[in-house]
C-alpha positions as a printed Julia matrix, in Angstrom:
93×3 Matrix{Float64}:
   1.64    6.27    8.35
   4.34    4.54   10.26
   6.63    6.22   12.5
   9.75    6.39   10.7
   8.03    7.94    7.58
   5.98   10.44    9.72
   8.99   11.71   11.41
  10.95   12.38    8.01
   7.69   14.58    7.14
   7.59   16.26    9.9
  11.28   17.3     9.26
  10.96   17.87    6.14
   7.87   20.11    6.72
   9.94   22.14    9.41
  12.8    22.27    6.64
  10.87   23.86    4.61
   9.44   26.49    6.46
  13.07   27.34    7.91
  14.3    27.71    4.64
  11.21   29.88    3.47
  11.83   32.13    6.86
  15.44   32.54    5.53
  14.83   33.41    2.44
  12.28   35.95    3.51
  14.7    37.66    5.33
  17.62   37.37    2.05
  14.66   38.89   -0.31
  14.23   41.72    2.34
  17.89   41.86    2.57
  17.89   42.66   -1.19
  15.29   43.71   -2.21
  13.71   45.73    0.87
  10.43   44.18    0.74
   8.7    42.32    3.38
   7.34   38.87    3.44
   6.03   37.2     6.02
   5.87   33.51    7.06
   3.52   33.21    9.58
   2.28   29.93   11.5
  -0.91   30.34    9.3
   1.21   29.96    6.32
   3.0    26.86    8.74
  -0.14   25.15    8.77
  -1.62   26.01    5.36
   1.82   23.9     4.08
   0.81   21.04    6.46
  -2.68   20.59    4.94
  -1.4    20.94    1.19
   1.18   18.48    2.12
  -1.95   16.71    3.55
  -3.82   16.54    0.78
  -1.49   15.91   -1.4
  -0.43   13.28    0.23
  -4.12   11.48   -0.12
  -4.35   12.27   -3.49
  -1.16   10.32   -4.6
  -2.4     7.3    -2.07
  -5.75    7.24   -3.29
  -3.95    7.34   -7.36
  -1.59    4.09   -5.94
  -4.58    2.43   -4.86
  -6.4     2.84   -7.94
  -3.2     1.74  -10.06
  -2.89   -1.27   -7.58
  -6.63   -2.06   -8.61
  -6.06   -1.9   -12.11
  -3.29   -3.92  -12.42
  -4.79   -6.47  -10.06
  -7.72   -7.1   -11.73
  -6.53   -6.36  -15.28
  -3.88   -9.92  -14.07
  -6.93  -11.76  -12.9
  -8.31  -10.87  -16.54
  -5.21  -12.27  -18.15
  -5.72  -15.63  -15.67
  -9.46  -16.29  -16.57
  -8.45  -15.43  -19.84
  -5.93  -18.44  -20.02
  -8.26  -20.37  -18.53
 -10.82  -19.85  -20.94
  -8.48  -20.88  -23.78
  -7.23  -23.65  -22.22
 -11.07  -24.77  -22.13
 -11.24  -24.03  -25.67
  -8.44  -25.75  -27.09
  -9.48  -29.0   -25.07
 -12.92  -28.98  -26.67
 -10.99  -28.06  -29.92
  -8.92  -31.34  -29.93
 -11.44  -33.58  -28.7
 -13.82  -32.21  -32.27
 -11.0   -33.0   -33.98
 -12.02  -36.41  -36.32
């Protein structure tokens, strides 16, 4: 992961476990029941975000395969008929 898009998760990431902290306290606030963010529930995020993260590469990747070799398909393909239509003329009387 570059640098740029490592430091926007790691924002984001920090973001969201602000926000969560505050809206702990606001659903105390209101409703007088506890809930606690913790840095277990910090890092717990972090690997979810993790894995997450390598499922959707490892679904691009695929994709990219598919639609790389499903092109070269499409190329041999053309070649093929091209083949054909040659030996179709030349059997022509």
């Amino acid at each position: 992961m570059d640098v740029e898009t490592r430091n926007s998760c790691t924002e984001m990431v920090q973001y969201f476990h602000d926000s969560t902290s505050k809206w702990a306290q606001d659903f105390f606030d209101k409703l007088k029941r506890k809930y606690y963010v913790t840095p277990t529930s910090y890092l717990e995020m972090i690997i979810t975000f993790k894995n997450l993260l390598a499922e959707k590469r490892k679904q691009v990747q695929q994709n990219i395969f598919k639609y790389e070799n499903g092109y070269q398909q499409i190329i041999d393909t053309e070649k093929v008929v091209e083949k054909k239509e040659i030996e179709l003329t030349e059997m022509v009387p």
